[in-house]
C-alpha positions in Angstrom: 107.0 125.1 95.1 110.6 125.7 96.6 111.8 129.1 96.8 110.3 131.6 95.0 113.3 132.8 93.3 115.0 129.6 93.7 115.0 128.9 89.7 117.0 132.9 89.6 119.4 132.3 92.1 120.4 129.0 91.6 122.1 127.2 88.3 120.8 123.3 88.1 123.8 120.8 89.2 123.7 117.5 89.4 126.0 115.0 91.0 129.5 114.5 89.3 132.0 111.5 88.7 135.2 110.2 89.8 138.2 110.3 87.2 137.8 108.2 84.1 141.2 106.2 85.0 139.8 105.5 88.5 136.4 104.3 87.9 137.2 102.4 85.0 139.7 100.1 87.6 136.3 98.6 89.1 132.7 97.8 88.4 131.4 100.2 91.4 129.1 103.1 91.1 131.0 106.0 90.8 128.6 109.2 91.3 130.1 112.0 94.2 126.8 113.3 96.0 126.3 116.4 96.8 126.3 118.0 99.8 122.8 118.4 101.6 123.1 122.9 101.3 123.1 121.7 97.5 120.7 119.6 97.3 118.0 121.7 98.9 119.3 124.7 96.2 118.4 122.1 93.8 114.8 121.8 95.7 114.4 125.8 95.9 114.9 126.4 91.7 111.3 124.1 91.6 108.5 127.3 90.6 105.0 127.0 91.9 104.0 126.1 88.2 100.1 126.7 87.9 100.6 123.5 85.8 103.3 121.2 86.9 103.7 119.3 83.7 106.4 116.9 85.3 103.9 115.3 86.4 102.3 114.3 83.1 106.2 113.5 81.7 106.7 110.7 84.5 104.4 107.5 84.1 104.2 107.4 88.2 103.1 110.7 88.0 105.2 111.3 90.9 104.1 114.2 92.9 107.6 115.9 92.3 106.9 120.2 93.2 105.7 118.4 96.8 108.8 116.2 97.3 110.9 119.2 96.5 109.6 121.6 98.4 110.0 119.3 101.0 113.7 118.9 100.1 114.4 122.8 100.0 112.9 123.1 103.4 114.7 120.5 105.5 111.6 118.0 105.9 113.3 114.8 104.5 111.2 112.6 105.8 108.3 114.1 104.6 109.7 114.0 101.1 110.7 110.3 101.8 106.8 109.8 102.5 105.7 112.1 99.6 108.4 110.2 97.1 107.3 106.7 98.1 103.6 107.1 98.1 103.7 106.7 94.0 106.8 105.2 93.7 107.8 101.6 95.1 111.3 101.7 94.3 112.7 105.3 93.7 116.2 103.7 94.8 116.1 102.6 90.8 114.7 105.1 89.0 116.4 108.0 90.4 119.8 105.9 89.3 118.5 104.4 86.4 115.4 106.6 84.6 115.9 108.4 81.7 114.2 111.5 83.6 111.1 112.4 81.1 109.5 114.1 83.9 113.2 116.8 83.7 112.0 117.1 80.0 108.7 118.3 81.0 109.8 120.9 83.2 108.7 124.3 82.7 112.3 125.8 83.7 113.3 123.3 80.7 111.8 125.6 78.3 114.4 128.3 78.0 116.7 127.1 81.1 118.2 124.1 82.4 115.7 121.9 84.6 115.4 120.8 88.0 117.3 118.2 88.2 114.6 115.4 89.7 116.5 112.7 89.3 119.1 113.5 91.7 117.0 115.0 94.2 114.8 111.7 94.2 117.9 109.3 94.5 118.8 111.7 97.3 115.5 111.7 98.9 115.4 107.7 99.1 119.0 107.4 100.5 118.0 109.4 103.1 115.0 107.7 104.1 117.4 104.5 104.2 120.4 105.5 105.8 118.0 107.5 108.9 116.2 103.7 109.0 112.7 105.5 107.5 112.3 102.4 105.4 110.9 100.1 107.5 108.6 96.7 106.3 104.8 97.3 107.3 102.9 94.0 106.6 99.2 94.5 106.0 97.0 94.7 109.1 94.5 92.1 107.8 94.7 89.2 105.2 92.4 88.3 102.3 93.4 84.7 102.1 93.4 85.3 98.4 96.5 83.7 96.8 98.1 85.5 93.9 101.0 84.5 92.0 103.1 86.6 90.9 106.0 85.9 87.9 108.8 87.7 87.1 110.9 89.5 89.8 111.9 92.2 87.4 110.3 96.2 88.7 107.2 95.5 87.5 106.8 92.0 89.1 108.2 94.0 92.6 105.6 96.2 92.2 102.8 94.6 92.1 103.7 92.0 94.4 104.0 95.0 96.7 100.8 96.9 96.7 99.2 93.1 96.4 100.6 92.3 99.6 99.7 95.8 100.9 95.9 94.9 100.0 96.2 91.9 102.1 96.4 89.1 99.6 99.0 86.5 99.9 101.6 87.3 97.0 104.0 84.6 95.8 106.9 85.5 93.2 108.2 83.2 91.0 111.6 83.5 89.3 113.5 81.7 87.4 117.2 83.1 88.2 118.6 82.1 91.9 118.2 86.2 92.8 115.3 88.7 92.3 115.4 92.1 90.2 115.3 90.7 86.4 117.5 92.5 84.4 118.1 95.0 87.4 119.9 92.1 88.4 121.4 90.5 85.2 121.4 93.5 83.0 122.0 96.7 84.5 126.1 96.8 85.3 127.4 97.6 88.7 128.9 100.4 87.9 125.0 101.9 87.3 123.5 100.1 90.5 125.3 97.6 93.0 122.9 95.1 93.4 122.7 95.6 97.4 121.1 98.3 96.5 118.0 95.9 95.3 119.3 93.3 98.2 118.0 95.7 100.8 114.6 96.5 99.3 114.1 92.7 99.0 114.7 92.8 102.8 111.7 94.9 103.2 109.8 92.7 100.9 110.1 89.9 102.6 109.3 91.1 106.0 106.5 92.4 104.9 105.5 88.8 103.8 106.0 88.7 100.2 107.2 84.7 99.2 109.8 84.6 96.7 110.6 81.0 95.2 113.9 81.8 93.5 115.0 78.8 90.9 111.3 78.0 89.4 110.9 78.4 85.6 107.1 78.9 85.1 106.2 76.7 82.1 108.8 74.2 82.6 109.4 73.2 86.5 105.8 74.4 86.9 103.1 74.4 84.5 100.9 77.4 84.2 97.9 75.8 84.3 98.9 74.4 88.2 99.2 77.8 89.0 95.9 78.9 87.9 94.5 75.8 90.0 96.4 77.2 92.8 96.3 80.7 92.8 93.2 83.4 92.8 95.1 85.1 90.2 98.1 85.4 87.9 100.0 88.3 86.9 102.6 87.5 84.5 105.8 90.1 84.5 108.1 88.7 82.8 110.7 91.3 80.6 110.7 91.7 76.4 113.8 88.4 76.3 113.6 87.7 72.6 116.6 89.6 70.9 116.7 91.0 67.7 119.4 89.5 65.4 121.5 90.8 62.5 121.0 88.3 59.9 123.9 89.2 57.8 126.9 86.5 56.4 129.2 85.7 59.6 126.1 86.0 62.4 127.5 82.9 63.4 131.2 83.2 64.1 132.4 83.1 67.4 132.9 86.3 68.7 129.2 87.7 67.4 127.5 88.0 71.2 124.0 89.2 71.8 124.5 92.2 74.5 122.4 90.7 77.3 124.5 87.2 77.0 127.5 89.6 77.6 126.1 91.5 80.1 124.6 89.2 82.6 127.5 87.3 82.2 129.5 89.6 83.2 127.1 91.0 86.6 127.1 87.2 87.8 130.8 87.4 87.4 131.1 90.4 89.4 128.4 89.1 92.0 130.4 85.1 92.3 127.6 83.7 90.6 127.9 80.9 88.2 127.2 81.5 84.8 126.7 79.0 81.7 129.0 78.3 78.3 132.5 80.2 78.0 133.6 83.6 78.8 132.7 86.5 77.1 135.6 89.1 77.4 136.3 91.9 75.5 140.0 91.7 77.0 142.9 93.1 74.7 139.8 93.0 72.0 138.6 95.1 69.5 135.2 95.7 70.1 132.3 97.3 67.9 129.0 97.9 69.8 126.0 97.8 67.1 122.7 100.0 68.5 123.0 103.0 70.4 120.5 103.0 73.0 121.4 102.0 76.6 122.2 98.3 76.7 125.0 99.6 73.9 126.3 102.3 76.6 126.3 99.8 79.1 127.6 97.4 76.6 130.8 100.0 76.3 131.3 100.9 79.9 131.7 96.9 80.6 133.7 96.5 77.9 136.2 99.2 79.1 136.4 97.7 82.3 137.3 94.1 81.1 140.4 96.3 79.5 139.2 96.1 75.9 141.7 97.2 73.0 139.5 99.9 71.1 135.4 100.2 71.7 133.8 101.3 69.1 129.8 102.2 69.0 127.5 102.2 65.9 124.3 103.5 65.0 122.5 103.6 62.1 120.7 106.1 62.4 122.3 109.8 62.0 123.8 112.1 64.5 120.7 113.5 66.5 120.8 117.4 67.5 121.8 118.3 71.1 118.8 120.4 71.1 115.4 119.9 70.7 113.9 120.3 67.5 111.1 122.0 65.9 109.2 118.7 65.5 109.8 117.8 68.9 108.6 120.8 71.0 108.1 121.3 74.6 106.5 119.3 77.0 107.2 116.2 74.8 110.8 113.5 75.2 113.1 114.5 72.4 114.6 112.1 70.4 118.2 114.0 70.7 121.9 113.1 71.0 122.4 111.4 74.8 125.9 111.2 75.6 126.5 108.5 78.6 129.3 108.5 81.0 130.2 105.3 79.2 130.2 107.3 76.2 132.9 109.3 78.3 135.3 106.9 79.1 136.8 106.3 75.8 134.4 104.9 73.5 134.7 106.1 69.5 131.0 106.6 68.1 130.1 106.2 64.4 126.3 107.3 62.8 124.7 106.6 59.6 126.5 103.4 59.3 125.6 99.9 58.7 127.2 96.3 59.0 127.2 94.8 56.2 129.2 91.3 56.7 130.8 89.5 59.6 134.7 87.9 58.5 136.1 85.5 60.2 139.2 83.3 60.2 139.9 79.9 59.2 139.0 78.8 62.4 135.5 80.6 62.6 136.5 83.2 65.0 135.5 86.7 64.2 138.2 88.9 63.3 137.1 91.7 61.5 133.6 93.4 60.2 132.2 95.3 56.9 130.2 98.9 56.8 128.8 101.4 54.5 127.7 104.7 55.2 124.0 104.9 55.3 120.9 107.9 54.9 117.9 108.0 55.1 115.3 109.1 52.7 112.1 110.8 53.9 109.3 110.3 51.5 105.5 112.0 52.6 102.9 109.8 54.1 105.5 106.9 54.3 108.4 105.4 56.7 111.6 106.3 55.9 113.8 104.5 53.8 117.5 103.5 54.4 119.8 104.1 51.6 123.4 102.5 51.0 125.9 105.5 50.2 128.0 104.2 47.2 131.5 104.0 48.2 131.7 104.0 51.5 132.2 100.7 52.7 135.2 99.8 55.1 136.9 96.9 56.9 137.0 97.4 60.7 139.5 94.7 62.4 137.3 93.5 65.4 137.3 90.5 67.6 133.9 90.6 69.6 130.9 92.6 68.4 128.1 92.9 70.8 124.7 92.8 69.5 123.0 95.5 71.7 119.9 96.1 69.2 116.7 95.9 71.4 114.5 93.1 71.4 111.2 91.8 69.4 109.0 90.4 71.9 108.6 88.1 74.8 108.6 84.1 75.5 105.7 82.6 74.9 105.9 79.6 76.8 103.7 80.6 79.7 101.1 82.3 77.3 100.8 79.6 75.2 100.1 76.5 77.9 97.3 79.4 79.4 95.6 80.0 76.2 96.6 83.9 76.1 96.2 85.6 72.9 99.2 87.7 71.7 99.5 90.5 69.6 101.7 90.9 66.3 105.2 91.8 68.2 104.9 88.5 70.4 103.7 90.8 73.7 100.9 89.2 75.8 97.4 90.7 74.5 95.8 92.1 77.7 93.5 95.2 78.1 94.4 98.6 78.2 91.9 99.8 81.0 92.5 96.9 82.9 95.6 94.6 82.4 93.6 92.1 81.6 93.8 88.8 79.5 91.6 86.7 77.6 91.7 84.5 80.2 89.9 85.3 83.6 91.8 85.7 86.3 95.3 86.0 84.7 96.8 89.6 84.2 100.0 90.7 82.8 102.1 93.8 83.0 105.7 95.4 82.4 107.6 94.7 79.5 105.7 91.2 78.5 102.6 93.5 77.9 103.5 96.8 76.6 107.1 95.5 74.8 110.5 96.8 75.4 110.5 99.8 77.6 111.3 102.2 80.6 111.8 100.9 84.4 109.5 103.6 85.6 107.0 102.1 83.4 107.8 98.6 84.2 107.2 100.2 88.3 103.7 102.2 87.0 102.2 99.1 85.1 102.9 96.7 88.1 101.0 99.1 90.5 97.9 99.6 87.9 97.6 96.2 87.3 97.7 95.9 91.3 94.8 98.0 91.9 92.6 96.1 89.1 93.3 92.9 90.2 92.2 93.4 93.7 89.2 94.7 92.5 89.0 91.6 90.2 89.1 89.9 93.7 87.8 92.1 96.0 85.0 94.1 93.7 86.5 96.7 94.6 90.1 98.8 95.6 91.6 101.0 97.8 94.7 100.7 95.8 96.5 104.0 94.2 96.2 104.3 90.5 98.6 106.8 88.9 99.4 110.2 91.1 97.4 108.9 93.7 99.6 108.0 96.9 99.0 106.3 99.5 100.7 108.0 102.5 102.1 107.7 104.9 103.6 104.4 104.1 106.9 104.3 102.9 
């Protein structure tokens, strides 16, 4: 797709930042588009691959040589339509994904690749700011009631082709705004949260019911909403954090990086928040994990006007470059530098906290490391090895936990007689999202654990499709790389 020699005449480019001292003054996004002649260069380098294997790297399998073409020839709306008939919300991923679909690019093997991302964020601000996004309730209803809970992408997703099916969908969440941790845990400065106001817009003139405020399992028992309701689908996110259990977890000043960070977004946003404030202002600060809630972790704690933020892994420096046990169409597990990472952060690998130190009056005011590696023995896991000698005293006043998490509540499942499986995620079937108990579905992060928002958007929309067919006996419903045009 695109121009033929588009991938030869054109080097990739994506959109760049403002200055480190300005962006840093604020919590606002900070990317400076590129103009439209750019863009469509960016559509043009996509080749008419006889495979497109981008399309087997993103879990929408969004139809991405089509969207571009359209791009590089001027047809924005028909790339809106294209874009949007797999993809509910491409206003989030093409901010927020990590872009496995660039990784399976065939101009990724010995070039840079297109850079989908962009071009999709693009696409959908497009379609927004020439009003193509418009709310198109369903022709005809069901009068099947489903209940959907959990606001997050996945819950948004399904609630949306639900309600395109017909049914009646009502979201329940618990926080007094929808989006999850779009909302609570993804900083401004990655996505202003208008940006998720104005979808909800859509949403709800297309007759989706939100009921903001309402804990499932405690204001409302599950089993009332399985009287009430044709069907369940639970999307709730992966909320239990994994702790460090080391001497000193429990001095003040040891934060769990979600506490820290939706703390801080409901600051930003004039929203009350619970317990004291979490600032890492004229701190010391030592990020421990080195995955995305750490970078976001660091580019909040810069802003607050932090002393020194320093990030630590534990696991060694990964290569820039793919490597031989990581080929080609697969995601690499390789060093990611963030543009938090950017903005002054001091990054540490093969290191391990050892003990937390605090002062008489149990505040935190320093931390203990050693040097770690990690010794690869055949047909076993790895094992981590303390190098003798190596440990150090860091002076540090607020460490923020940013470690992943273990697994979801299991309030909900528990009242509803759902089995779970050995990481605390809701047991439900793979073909289709289905529990133990008939009638009750579950999808996102409370089914599959911990993961991607594209995922979180490609599970609500599966799980969609088999639950009006639970209802229905059958669906017209898209399952993955199947759109539904032309409805945006």
């Amino acid at each position: 797709m695109g121009k033929i020699t588009g991938f030869l005449e054109f080097d990739r480019k994506v959109e760049s930042y403002t200055p480190v001292k300005e962006r840093v003054q604020n919590f606002k996004e900070f990317t400076v588009p590129l103009k439209e002649k750019e863009i469509k260069d960016q559509g043009a380098r996509c080749m008419d691959c006889g495979i497109p294997f981008c399309h087997s790297g993103c879990p929408l399998g969004n139809l991405i040589p089509d969207f571009n073409d359209a791009v590089y020839k001027g047809k924005w709306e028909k790339a809106a339509e294209i874009l949007h008939a797999t993809n509910n919300f491409p206003e989030f991923t093409g901010r927020l994904c990590p872009a496995p679909c660039e990784e399976a690019c065939v101009l990724g093997i010995n070039e840079d690749p297109v850079s989908i991302e962009n071009i999709e964020k693009n696409i959908v601000e497009t379609a927004f700011n020439n009003g193509w996004v418009l709310a198109e309730p369903p022709e005809f209803r069901t009068e099947k009631k489903i209940a959907v809970v959990g606001s997050g992408p996945a819950g948004l997703a399904a609630a949306q082709q639900l309600n395109r099916a017909g049914h009646w969908v009502t979201v329940f969440e618990r926080d007094e705004k929808a989006g999850g941790l779009l909302r609570y845990g993804i900083p401004d400065f990655k996505m202003e949260k208008h940006i998720i106001d104005r979808r909800l817009e859509v949403l709800e003139e297309e007759g989706i019911r939100f009921k903001f405020g309402v804990e499932v399992g405690k204001d409302i028992k599950a089993d009332t909403l399985k009287k009430e309701y044709d069907a369940i689908v639970l999307c709730g996110g992966a909320t239990i954090r994994r702790k460090l259990p080391i001497k000193g977890s429990d001095l003040k000043g040891v934060v769990q990086a979600m506490d820290f960070l939706s703390q801080n977004n409901r600051r930003v946003d004039g929203l009350p928040y619970e317990g004291e404030d979490i600032l890492a202002t004229n701190k010391n600060v030592v990020v421990i994990g080195g995955g995305d809630t750490g970078s976001d972790c660091i580019g909040t704690s810069i802003r607050q006007g932090a002393t020194s933020v320093s990030n630590f892994e534990i696991l060694g420096k990964a290569s820039e470059q793919r490597t031989e046990d990581q080929p080609w169409p697969f995601w690499p597990m390789r060093l990611r530098t963030s543009s938090s990472h950017k903005e002054g952060a001091h990054r540490f690998f093969s290191i391990s906290t050892k003990e937390f130190i605090g002062d008489e009056q149990g505040r935190l005011k320093g931390l203990i490391t050693v040097n770690v590696e990690w010794e690869n023995i055949p047909g076993k896991r790895p094992v981590l090895k303390e190098i003798e000698g190596t440990e150090k005293e860091w002076p540090c006043e607020l460490v923020l936990l940013a470690m992943g998490f273990t697994g979801s509540e299991m309030t909900i499942a528990e009242q509803l007689g759902l089995e779970a499986d050995v990481r605390t995620n809701i047991k439900a079937s793979i073909k289709d999202y289905s529990t133990n108990v008939p009638g009750v579905f579950v999808a996102g992060d409370q089914r599959r654990g911990q993961s991607l928002i594209v995922w979180a958007i490609s599970e609500g929309r599966q799980a969609a499709h088999h639950i009006d067919s639970y209802l229905m006996g059958e669906s017209n419903l898209p399952l993955k790389g199947e759109g539904d045009l032309p409805r945006l």
